[in-house]
N, C-alpha and C positions, 0 to 999 in steps of 0.2 A: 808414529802410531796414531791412529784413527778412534775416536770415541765410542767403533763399533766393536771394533775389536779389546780396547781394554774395556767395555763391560761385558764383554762374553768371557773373559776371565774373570770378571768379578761375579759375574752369575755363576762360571763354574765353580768357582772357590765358596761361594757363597754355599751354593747347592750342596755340594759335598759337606759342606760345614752342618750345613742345617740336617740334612739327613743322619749322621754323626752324630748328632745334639741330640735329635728325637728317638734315634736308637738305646743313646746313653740314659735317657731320664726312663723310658719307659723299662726296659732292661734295668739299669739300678735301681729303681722304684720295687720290680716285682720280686728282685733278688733280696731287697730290705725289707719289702714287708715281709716277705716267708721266713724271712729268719728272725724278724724281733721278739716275735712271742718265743717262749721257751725256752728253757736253761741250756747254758754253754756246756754242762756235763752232765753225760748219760746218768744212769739210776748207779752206776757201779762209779762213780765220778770221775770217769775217764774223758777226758778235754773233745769238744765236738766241733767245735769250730765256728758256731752259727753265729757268736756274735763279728767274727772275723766278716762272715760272711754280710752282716748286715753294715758294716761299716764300708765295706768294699760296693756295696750296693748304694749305701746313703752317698759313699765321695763318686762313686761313677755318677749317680745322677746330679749332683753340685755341678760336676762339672759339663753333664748335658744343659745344666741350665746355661749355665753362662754362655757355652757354646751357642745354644740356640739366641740368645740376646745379643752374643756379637753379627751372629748370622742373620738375626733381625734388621738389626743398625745399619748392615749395609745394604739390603735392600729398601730401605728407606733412604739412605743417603742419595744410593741412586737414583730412586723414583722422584727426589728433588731434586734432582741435578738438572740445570736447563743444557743446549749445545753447548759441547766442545767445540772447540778450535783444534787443528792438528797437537801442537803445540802445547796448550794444555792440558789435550788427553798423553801426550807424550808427558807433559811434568806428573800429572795422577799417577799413569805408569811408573816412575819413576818412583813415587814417594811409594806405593803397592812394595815396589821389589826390596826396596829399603824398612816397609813395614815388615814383611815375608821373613825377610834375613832376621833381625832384631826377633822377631817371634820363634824364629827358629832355634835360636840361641838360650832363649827364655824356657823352649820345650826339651833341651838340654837340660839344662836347672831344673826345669819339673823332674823330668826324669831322675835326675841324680838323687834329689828330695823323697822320689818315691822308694829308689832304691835303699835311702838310709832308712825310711819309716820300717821297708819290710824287714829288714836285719833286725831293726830297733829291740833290744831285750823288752822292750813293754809292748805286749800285745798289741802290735797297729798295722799288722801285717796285711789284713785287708784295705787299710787306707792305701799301703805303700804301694802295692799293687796295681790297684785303680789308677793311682797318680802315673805309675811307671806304663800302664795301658794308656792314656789318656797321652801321657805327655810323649811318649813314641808317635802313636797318629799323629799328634797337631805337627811334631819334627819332617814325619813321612809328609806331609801335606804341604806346609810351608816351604819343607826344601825343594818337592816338585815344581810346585808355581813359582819359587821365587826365580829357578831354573828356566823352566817357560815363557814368563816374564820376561826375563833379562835377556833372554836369545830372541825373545819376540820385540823387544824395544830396539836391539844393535841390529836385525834384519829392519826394522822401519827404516832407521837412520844411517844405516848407511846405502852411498852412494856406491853402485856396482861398475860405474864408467870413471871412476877417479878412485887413481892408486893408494893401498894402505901405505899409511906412516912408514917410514926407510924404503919402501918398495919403490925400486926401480921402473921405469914404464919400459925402458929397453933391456929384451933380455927376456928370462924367464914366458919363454914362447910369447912372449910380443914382440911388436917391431914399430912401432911409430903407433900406437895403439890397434893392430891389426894383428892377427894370430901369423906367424912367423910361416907356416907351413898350407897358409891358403894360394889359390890359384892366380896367377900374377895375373893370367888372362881374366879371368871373372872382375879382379880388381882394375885393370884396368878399363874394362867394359862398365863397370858401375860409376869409375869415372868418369868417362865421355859421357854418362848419362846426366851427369851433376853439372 
């Protein structure tokens, strides 16, 4: 893999991230402030929800923040990054798809976390919610690039002219490296040519 290519994933991943981040803080922000002022129970004291709602609004945007500083970080990291070498944009790649997985697994745990809050007999249904929205995305996201990634790292490296591991070069429509059912005459004319 090429340097150009593993930071056009990291600009995609970035991008997406960052957009995600600004939706969640501006979105949890206006969902918290509308609901902070005023009582959880109507005039007749029947349960309203609004502090639900204001927690769900304050943890969506926590976590736009952070989103948006992780999404920061790495446009900075790259903006100092001097030339790659094939090599160790292929190792960056590598460490990326091992970040991706490990985060993915993490957004698992969020989610699980989010789902015990919203069960939780104490009112934190709006947190758990947020968490179980927030930590689905980063799962949906990480597991597509970590996917992308790793199938873009094994098309870099691997070799199309040299057989995979057990594979036979005779056999399976080859013949001496040459497709079994080509034209003897064309092969042999490309031969006189060599």
């Amino acid at each position: 893999m090429n340097q150009t290519e593993l930071e056009r994933y990291e600009r995609e991943l970035g991008a997406i991230l960052g957009v995600w981040a600004a939706g969640s803080i501006i979105k949890g922000a206006a969902i918290a402030g509308l609901n902070i002022a005023g009582s959880d129970t109507a005039g007749s004291g029947q349960y309203t929800g609004r502090r639900e709602w204001m927690r769900f609004g304050r943890q969506t945007a926590v976590w736009g923040a952070i989103n948006a500083i992780i999404a920061g970080a790495g446009a900075i990291g790259r903006s100092r990054r001097g030339e790659l070498t094939d090599e160790e944009a292929t190792a960056k790649a590598r460490s990326l798809h091992r970040l991706l997985l490990i985060n993915a697994a993490a957004d698992v745990a969020y989610s699980g976390v989010g789902v015990y809050l919203a069960m939780s007999p104490r009112r934190s249904r709006g947190d758990g919610v947020a968490v179980i929205i927030q930590g689905g995305f980063l799962l949906v996201l990480d597991t597509v690039y970590a996917r992308r990634l790793g199938a873009a790292r094994r098309a870099a490296t691997s070799d199309p002219v040299a057989p995979v591991q057990g594979q036979r070069t005779q056999g399976a429509g080859m013949a001496r490296g040459k497709p079994k059912n080509s034209d003897s005459g064309t092969e042999r004319s490309l031969e006189s040519q060599l």
